[in-house]
N, CA, C and O of each residue as an XYZ file, in Angstrom:
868
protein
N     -10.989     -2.971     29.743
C     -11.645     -3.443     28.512
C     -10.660     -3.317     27.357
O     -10.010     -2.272     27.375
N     -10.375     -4.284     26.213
C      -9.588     -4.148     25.441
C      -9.839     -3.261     24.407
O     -10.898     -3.422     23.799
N      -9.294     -2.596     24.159
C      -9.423     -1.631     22.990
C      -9.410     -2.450     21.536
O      -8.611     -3.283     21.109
N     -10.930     -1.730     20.797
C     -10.476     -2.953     19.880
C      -9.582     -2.315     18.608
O      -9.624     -3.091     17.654
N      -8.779     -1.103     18.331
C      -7.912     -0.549     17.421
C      -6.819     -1.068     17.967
O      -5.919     -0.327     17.571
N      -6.097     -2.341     19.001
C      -5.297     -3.095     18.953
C      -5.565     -4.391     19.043
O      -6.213     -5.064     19.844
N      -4.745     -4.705     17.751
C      -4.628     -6.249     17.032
C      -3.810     -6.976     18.559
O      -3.532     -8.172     18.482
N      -3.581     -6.488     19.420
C      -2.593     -7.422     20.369
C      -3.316     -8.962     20.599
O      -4.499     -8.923     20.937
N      -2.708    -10.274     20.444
C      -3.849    -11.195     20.531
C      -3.468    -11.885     21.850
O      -2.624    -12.772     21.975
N      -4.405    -11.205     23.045
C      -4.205    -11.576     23.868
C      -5.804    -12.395     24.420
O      -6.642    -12.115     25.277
N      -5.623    -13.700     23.236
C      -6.780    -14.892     23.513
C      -5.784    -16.470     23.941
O      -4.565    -16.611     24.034
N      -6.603    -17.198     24.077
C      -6.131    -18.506     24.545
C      -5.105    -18.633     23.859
O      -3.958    -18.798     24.274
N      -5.646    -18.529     22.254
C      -4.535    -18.558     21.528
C      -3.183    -18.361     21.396
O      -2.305    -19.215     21.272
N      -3.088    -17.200     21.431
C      -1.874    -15.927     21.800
C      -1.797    -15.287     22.581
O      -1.582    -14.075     22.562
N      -2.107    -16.610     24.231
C      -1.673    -15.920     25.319
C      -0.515    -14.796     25.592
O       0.488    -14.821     24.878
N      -0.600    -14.150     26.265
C       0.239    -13.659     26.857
C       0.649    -14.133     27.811
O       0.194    -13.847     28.919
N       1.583    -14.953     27.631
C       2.082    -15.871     28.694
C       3.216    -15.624     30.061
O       4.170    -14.851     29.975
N       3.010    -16.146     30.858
C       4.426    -15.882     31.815
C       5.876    -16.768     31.569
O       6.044    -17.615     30.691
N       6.529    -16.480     32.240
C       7.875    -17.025     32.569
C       8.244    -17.707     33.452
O       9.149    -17.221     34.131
N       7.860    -18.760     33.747
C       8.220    -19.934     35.034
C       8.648    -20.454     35.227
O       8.273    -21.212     36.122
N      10.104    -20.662     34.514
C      10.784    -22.103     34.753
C      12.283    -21.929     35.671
O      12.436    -20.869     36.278
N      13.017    -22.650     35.724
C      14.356    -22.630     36.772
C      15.343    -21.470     35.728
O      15.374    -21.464     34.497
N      16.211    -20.398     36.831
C      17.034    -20.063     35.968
C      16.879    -19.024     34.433
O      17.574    -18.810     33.439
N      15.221    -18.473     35.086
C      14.601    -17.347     34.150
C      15.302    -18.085     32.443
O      16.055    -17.502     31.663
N      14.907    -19.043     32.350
C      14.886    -19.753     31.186
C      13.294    -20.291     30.175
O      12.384    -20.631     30.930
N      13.138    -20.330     29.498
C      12.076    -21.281     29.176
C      11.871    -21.465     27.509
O      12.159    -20.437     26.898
N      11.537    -22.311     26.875
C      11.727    -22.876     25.666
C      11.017    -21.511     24.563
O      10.088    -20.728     24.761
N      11.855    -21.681     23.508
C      11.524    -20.508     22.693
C       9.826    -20.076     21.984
O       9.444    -19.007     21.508
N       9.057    -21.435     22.168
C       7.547    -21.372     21.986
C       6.356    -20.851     23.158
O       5.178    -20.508     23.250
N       7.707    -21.086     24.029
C       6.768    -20.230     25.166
C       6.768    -19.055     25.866
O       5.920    -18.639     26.655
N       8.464    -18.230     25.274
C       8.781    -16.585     25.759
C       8.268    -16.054     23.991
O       7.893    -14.905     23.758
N       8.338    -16.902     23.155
C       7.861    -16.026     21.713
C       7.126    -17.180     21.191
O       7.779    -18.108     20.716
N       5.713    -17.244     21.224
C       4.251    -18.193     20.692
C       4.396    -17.651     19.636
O       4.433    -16.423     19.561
N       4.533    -18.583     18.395
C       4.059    -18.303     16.711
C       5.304    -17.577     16.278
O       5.164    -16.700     15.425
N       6.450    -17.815     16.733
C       7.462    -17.328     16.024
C       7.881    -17.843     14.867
O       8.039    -17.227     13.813
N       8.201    -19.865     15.231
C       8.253    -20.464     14.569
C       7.768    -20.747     13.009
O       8.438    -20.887     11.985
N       5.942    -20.785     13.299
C       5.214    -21.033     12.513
C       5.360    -19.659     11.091
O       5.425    -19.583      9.864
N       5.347    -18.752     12.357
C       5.475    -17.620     11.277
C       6.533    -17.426     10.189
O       6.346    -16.822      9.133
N       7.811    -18.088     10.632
C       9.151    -17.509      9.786
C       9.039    -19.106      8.593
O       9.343    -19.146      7.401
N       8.628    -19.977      9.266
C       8.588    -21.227      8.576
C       7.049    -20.565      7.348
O       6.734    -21.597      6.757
N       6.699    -20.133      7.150
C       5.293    -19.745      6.254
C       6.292    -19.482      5.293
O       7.423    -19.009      5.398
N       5.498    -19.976      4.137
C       5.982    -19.111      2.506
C       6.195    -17.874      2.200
O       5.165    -17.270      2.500
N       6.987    -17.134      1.755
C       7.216    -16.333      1.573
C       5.945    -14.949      0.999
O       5.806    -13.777      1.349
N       4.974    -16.111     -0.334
C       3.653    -15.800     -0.578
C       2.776    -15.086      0.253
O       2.028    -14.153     -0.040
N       2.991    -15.714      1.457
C       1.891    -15.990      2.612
C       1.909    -15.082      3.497
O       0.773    -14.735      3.822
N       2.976    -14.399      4.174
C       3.152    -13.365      4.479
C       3.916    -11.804      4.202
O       4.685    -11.122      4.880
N       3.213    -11.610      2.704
C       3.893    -10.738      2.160
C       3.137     -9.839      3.033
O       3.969     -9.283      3.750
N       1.834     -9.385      3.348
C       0.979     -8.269      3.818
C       0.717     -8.215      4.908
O      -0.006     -7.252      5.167
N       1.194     -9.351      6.431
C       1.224     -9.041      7.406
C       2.523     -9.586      8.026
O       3.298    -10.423      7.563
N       2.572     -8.852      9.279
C       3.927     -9.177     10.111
C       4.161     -9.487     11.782
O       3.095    -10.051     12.031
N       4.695     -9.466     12.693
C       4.354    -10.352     13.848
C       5.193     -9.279     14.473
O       5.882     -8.564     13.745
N       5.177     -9.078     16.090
C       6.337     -8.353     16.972
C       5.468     -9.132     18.161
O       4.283     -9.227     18.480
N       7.022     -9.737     18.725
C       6.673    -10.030     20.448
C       7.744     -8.792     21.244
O       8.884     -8.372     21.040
N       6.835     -8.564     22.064
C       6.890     -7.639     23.246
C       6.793     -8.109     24.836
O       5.925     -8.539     25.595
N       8.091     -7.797     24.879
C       8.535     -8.406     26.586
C       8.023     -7.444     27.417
O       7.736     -6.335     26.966
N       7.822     -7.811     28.941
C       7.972     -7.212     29.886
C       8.126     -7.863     31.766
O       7.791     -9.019     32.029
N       8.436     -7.308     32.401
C       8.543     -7.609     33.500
C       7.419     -6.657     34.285
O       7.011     -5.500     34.185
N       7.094     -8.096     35.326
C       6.079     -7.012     36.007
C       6.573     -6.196     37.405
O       5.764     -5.514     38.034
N       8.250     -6.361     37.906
C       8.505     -5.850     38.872
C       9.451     -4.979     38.118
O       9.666     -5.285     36.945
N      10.157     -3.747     38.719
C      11.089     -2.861     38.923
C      12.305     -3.695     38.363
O      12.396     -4.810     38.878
N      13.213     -3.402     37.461
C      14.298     -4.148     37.144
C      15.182     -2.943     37.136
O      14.643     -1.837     37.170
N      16.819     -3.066     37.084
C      17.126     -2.088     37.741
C      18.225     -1.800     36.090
O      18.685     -0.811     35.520
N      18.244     -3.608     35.807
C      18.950     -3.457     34.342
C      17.989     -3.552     33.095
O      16.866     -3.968     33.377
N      18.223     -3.235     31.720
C      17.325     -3.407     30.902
C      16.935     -4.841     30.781
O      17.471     -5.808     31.322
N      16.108     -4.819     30.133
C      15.442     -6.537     29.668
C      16.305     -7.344     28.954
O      16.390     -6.770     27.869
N      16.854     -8.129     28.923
C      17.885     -9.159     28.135
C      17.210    -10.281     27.982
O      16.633    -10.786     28.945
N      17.179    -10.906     26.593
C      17.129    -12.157     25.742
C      18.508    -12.827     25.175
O      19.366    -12.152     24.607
N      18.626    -14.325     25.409
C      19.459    -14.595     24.696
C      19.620    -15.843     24.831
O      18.982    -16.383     25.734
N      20.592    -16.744     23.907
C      20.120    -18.562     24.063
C      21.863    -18.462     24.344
O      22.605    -17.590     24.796
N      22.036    -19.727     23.861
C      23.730    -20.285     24.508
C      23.492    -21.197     23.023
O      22.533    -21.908     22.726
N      24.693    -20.901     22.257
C      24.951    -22.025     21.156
C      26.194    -22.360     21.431
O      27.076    -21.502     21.468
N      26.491    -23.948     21.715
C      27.707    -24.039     22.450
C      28.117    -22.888     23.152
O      27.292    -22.357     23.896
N      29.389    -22.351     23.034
C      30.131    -21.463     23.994
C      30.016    -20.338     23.147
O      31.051    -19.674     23.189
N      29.117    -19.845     22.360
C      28.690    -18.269     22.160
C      27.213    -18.246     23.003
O      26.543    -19.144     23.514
N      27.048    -16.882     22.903
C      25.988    -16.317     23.334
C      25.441    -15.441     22.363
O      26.171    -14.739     21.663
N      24.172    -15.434     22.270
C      23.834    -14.264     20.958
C      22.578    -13.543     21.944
O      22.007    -14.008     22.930
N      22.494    -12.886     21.598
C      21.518    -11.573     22.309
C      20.355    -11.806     21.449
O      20.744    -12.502     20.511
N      19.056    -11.535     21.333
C      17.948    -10.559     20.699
C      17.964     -9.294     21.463
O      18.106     -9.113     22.673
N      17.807     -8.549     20.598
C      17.672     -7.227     20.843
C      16.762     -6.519     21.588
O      15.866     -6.313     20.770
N      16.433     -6.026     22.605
C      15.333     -5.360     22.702
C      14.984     -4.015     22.917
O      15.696     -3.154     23.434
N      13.389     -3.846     22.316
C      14.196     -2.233     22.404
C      13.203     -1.839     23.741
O      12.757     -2.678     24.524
N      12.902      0.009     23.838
C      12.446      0.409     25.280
C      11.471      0.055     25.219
O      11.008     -0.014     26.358
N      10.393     -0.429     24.073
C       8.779     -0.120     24.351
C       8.835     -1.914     24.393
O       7.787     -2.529     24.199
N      10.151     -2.673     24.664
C       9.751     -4.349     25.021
C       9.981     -5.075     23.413
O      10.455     -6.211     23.374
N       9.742     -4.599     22.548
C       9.778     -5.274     21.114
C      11.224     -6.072     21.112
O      12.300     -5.606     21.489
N      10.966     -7.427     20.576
C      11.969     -8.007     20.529
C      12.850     -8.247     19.048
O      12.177     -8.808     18.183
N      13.860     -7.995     18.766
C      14.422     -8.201     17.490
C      14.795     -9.882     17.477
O      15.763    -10.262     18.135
N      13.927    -10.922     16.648
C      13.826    -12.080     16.975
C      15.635    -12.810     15.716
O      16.335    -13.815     15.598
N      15.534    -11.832     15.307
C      16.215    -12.141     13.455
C      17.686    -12.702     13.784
O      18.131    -13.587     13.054
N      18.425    -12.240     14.813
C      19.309    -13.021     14.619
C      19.395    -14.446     15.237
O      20.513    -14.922     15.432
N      18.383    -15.089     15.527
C      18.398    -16.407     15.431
C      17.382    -17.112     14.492
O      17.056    -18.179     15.013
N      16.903    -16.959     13.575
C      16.027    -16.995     12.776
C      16.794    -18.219     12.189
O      16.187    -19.258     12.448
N      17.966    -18.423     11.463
C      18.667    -19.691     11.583
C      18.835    -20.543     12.623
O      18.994    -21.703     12.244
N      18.852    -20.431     13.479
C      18.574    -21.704     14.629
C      17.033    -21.825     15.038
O      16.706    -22.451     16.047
N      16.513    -21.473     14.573
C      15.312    -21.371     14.982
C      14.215    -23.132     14.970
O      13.898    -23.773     13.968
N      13.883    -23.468     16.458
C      13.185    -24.676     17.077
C      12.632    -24.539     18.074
O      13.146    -24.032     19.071
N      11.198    -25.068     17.983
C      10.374    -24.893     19.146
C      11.301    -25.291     20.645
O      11.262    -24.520     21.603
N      11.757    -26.016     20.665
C      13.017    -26.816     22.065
C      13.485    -25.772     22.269
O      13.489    -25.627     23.492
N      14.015    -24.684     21.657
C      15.429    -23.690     21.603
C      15.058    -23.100     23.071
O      14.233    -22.215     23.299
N      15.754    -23.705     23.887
C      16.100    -22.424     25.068
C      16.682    -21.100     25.179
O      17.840    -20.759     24.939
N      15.403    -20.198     25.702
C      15.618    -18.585     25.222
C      16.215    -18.292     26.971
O      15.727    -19.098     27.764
N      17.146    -17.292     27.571
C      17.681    -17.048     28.875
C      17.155    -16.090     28.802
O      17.084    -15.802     27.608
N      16.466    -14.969     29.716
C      16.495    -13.902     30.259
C      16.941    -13.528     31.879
O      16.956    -14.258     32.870
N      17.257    -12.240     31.737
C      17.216    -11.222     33.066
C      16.124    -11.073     33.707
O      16.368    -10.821     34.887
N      15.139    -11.107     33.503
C      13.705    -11.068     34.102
C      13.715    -12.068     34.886
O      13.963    -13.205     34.486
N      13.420    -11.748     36.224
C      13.261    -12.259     37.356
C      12.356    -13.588     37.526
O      11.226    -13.133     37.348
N      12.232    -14.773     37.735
C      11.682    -15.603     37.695
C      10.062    -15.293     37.753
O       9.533    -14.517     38.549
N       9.621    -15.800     37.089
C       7.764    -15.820     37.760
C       7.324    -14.399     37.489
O       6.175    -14.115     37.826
N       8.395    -13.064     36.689
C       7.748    -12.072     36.630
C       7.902    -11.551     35.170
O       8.317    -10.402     35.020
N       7.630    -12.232     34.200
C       8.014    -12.227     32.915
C       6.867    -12.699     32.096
O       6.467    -13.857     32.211
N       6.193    -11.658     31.084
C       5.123    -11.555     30.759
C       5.324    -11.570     28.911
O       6.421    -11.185     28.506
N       4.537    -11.898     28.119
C       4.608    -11.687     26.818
C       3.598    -10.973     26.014
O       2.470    -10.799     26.475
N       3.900    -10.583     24.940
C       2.240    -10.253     23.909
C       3.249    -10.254     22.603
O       4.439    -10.062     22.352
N       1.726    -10.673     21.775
C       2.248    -10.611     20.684
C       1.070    -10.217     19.840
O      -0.066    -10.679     19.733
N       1.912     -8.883     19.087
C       1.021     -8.556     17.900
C       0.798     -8.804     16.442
O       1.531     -9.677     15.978
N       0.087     -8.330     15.737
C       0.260     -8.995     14.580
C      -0.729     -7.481     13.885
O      -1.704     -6.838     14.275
N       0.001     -7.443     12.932
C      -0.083     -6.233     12.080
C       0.194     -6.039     10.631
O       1.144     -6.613     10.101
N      -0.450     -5.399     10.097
C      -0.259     -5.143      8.542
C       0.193     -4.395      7.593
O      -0.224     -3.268      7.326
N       1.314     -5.153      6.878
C       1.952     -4.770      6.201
C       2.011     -4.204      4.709
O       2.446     -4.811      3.731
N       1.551     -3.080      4.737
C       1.158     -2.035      4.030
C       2.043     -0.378      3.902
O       2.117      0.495      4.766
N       2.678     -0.391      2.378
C       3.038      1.104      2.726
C       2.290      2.133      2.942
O       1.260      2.016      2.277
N       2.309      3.285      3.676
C       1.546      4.455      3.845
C       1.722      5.791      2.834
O       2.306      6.846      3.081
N       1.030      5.390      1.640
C       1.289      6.433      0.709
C      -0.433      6.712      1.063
O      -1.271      6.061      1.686
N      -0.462      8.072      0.291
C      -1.888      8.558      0.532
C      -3.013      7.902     -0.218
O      -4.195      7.867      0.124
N      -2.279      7.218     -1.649
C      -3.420      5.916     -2.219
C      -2.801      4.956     -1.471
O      -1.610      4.844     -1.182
N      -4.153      3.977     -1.064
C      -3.820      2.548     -0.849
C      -5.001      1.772     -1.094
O      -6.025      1.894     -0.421
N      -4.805      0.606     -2.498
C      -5.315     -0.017     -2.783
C      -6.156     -1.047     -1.831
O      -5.730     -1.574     -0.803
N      -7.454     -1.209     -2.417
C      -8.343     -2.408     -1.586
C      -7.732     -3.610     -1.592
O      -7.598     -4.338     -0.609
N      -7.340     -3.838     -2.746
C      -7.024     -5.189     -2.881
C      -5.625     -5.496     -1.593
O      -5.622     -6.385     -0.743
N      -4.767     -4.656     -1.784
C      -3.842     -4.860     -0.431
C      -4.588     -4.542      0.764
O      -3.730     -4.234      1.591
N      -5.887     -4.440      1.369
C      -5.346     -4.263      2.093
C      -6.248     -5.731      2.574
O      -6.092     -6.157      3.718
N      -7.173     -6.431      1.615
C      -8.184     -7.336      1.610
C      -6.885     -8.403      1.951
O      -6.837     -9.424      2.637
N      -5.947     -7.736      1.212
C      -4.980     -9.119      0.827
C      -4.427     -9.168      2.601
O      -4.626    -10.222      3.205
N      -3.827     -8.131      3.258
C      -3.228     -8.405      4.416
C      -4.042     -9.096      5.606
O      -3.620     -9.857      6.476
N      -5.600     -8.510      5.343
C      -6.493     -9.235      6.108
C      -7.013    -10.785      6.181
O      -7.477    -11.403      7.139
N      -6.762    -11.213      4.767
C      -7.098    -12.668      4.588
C      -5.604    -13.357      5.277
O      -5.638    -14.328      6.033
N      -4.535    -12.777      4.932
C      -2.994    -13.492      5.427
C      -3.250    -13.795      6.753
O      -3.396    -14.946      7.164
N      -3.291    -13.097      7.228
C      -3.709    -12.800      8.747
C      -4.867    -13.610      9.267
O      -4.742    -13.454     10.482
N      -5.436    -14.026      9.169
C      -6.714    -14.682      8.924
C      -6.590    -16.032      9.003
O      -6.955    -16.870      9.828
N      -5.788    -16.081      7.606
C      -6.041    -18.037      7.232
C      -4.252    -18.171      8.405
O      -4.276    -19.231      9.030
N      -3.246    -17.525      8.631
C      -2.716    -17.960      9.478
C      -3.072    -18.303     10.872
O      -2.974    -19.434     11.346
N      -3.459    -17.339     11.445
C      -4.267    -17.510     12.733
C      -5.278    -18.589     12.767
O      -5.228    -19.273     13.790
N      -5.933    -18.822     12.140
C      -7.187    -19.958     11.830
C      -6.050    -21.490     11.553
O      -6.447    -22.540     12.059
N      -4.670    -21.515     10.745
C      -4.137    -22.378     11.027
C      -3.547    -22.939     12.200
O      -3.366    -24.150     12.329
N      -3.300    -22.248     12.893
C      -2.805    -22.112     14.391
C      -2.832    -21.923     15.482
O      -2.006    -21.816     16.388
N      -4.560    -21.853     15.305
C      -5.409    -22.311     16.472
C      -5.642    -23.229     16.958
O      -5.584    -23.120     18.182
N      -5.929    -24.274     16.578
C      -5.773    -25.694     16.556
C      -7.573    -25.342     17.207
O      -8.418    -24.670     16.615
N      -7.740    -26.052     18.585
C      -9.063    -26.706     18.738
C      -9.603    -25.288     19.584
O     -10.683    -25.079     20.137
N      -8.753    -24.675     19.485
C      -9.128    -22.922     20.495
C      -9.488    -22.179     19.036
O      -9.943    -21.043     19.176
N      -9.381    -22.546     17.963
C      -9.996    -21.445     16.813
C     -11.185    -20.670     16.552
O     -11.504    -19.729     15.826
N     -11.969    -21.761     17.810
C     -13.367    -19.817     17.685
C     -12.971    -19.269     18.723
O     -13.871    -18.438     18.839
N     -12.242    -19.079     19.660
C     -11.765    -17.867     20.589
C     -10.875    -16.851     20.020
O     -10.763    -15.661     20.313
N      -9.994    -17.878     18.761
C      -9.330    -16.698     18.071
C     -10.003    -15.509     17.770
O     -11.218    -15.348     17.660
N      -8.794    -14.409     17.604
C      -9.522    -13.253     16.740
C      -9.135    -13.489     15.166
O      -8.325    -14.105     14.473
N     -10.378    -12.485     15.045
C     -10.534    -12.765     13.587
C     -10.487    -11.342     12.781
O     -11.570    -10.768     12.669
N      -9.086    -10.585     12.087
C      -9.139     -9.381     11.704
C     -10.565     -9.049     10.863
O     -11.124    -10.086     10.506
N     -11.233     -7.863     10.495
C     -11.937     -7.323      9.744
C     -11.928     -6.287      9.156
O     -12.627     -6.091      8.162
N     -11.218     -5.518      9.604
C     -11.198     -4.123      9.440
C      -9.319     -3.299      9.645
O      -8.541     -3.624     10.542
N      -9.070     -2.418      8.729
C      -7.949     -2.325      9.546
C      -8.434     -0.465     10.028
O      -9.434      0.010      9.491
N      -7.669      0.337     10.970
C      -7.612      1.466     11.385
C      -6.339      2.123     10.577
O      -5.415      1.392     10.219
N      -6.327      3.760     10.261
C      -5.884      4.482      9.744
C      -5.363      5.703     10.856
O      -6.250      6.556     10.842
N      -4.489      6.032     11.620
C      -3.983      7.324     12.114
C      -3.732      7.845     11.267
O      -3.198      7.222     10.350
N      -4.010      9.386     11.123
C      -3.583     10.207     10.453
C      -3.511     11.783     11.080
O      -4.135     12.191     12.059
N      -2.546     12.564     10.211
C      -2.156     13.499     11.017
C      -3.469     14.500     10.766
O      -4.288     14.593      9.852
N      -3.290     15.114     11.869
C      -4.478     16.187     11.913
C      -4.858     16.537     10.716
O      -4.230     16.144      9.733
N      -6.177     17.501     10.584
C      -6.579     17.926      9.172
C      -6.664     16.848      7.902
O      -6.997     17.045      6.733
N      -6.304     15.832      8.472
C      -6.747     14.705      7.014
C      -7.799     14.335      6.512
O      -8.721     14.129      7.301
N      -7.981     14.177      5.443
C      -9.151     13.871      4.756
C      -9.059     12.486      4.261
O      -8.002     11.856      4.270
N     -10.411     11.924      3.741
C      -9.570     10.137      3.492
C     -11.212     10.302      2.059
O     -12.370     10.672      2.252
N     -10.619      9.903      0.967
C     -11.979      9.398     -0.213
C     -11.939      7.946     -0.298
O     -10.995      7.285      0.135
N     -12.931      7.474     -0.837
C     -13.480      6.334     -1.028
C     -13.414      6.626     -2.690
O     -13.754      7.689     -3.211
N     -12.879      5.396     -3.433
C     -12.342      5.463     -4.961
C     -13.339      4.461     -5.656
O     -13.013      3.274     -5.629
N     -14.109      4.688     -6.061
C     -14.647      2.788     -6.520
C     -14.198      2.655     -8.247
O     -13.155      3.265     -8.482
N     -14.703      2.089     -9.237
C     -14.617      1.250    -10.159
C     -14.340      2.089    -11.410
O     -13.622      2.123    -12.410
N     -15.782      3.055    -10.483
C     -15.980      3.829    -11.688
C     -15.311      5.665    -11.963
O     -15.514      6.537    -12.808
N     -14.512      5.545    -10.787
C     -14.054      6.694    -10.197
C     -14.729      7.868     -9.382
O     -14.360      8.837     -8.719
N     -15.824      7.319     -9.751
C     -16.777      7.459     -7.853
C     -16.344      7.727     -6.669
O     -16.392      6.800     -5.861
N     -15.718      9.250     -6.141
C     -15.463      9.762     -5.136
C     -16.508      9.571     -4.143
O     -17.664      9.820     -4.487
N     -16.218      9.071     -2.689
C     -17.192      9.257     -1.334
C     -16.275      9.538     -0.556
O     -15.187      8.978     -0.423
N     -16.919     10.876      0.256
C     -15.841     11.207      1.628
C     -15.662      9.847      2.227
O     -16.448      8.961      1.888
N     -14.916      9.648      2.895
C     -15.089      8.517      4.483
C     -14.920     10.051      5.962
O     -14.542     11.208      6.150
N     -15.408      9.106      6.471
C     -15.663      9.896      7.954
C     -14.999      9.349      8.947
O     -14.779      8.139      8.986
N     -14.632     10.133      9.803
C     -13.647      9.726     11.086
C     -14.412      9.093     12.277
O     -15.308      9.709     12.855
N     -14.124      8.156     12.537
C     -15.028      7.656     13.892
C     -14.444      8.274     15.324
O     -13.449      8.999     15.344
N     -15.153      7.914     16.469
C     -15.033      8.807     17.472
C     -14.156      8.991     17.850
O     -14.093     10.001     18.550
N     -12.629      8.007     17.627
C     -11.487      8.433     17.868
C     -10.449      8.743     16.690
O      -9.283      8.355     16.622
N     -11.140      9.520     15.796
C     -10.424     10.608     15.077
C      -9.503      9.624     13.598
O      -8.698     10.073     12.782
N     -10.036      8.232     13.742
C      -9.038      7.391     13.111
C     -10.343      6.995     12.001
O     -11.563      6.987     12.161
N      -9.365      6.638     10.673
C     -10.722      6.329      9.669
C     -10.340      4.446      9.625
O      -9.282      3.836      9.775
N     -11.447      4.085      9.410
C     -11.546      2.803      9.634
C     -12.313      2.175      8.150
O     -13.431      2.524      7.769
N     -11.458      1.220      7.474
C     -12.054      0.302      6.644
C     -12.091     -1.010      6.592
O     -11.163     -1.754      6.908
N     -13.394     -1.405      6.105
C     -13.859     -2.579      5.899
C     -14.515     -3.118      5.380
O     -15.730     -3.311      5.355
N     -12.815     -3.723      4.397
C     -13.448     -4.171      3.268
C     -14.097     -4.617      2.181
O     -14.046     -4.308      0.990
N     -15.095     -5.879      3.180
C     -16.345     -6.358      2.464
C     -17.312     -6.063      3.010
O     -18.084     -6.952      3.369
N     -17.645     -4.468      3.298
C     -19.172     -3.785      4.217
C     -19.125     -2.692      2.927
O     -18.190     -2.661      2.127
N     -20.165     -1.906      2.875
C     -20.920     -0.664      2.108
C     -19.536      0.117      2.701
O     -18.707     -0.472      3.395
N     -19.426      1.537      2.312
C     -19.599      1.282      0.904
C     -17.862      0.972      0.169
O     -17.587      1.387     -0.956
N     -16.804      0.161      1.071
C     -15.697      0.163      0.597
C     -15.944     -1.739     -0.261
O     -14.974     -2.406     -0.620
N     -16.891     -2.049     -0.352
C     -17.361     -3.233     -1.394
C     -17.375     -2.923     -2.685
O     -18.300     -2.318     -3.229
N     -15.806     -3.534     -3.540
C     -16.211     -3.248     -4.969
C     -15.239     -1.672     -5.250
O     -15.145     -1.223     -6.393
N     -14.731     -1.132     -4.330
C     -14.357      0.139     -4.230
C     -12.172     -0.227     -5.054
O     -11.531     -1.256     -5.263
N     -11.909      1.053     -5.200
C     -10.585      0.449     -5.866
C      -9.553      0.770     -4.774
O      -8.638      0.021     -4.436
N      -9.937      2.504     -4.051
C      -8.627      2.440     -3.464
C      -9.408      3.846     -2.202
O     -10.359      4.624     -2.263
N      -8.459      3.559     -1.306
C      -8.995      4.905     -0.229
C      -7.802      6.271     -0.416
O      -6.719      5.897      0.034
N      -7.741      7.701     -0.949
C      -7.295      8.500     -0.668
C      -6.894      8.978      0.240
O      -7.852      9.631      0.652
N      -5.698      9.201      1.218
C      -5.824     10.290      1.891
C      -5.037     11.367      1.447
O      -4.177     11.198      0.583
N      -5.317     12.759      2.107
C      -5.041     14.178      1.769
C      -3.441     14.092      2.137
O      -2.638     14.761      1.488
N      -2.922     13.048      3.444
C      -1.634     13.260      3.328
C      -1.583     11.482      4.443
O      -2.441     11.117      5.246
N      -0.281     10.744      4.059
C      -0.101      9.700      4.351
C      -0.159      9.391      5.667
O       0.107     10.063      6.663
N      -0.554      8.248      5.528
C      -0.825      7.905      7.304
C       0.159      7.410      8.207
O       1.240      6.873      7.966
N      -0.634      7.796      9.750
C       0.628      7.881     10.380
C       1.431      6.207     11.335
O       2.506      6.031     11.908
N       0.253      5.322     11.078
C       0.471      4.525     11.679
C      -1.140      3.543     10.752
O      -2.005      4.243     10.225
N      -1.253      2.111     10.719
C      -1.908      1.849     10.190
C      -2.267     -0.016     11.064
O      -1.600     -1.050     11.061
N      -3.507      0.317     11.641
C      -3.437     -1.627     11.871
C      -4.731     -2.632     11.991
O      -5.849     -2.336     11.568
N      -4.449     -3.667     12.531
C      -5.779     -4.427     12.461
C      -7.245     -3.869     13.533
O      -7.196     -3.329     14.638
N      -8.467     -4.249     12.698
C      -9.289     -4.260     14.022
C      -9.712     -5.708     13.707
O      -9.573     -6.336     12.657
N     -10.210     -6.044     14.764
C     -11.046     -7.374     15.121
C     -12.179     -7.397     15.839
O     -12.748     -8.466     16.060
């Protein structure tokens, strides 16, 4: 069952797709879905959320995971690191749906995901308005780029808060109206934004900054 404190969008949409073609090759829209769209967006548009594709193989490989295209007679790498995350940036200038991406991953056993997450610093205030703002980004992109699969998309609502043990989290509103917030069953505080009582509210406190921060849907 998918956990829903990960944004991973593994719907029609943002399959998680395989790797099938001759020569553990296959076009750059189909080892990284929404890369394109994403780096091509206004600058505006994705100030408050951000994207990571994550490789993997489903057999035993004996070398690490390798990405990389052929421009004429160079070769450029993406990076990857151990947990699969791909560093997409140094081709971000060549960047075309056509672009043939090469990997090491064994034919037919080469898997993708891609997350999408929000971009927010973790100071112990953090304003509503950011975080309303990362949720709508997120939102009206995905809803652009669904095409005719857009009610299977997910649809962020809420984001989740890790925090280190002993934390406390307030609810700030207008009028400087302190409300505890409460930890749900897995220890993480969860807001959302246009429900009681973080509606109208200015900013959430915590006692000490968080440790990790992302979408729910």
């Amino acid at each position: 069952m998918r956990r829903i404190f990960i944004a991973s969008l593994l719907s029609f949409f943002f399959a998680a797709s395989s790797v099938h073609a001759e020569n553990a090759s296959a076009p750059l829209q189909r080892i990284l879905p929404y890369l394109v769209e994403y780096v091509e967006l206004p600058p505006d548009e994705k100030t408050h959320f951000k994207i990571a594709h994550r490789v993997s193989s489903k057999g035993t490989m004996s070398d690490p995971i390798r990405l990389w295209i052929e421009e004429g007679d160079q070769t450029i790498e993406l990076p990857v690191g151990d947990d699969g995350q791909v560093d997409w940036t140094p081709i971000v200038g060549l960047l075309d749906a056509n672009l043939m991406l090469h990997t090491n991953i064994p034919k037919g056993q080469g898997s993708v995901s891609l997350d999408v997450n929000p971009i927010l610093t973790a100071t112990p205030e953090i304003a509503l308005t950011d975080m309303i703002l990362a949720i709508n980004q997120a939102n009206r992109s995905i809803k652009a780029n669904a095409g005719a699969l857009g009610f299977l998309a997910p649809k962020m609502k809420a984001l989740f808060f890790i925090v280190p043990e002993g934390t406390s989290a307030t609810i700030i509103d207008a009028a400087g109206v302190q409300t505890p917030l409460d930890k749900n069953d897995d220890g993480q505080f969860v807001v959302k934004p246009k429900k009681h009582p973080f509606k109208g509210a200015n900013s959430v406190i915590f006692s000490a900054p968080p440790i990790q921060i992302g979408f729910v849907d």
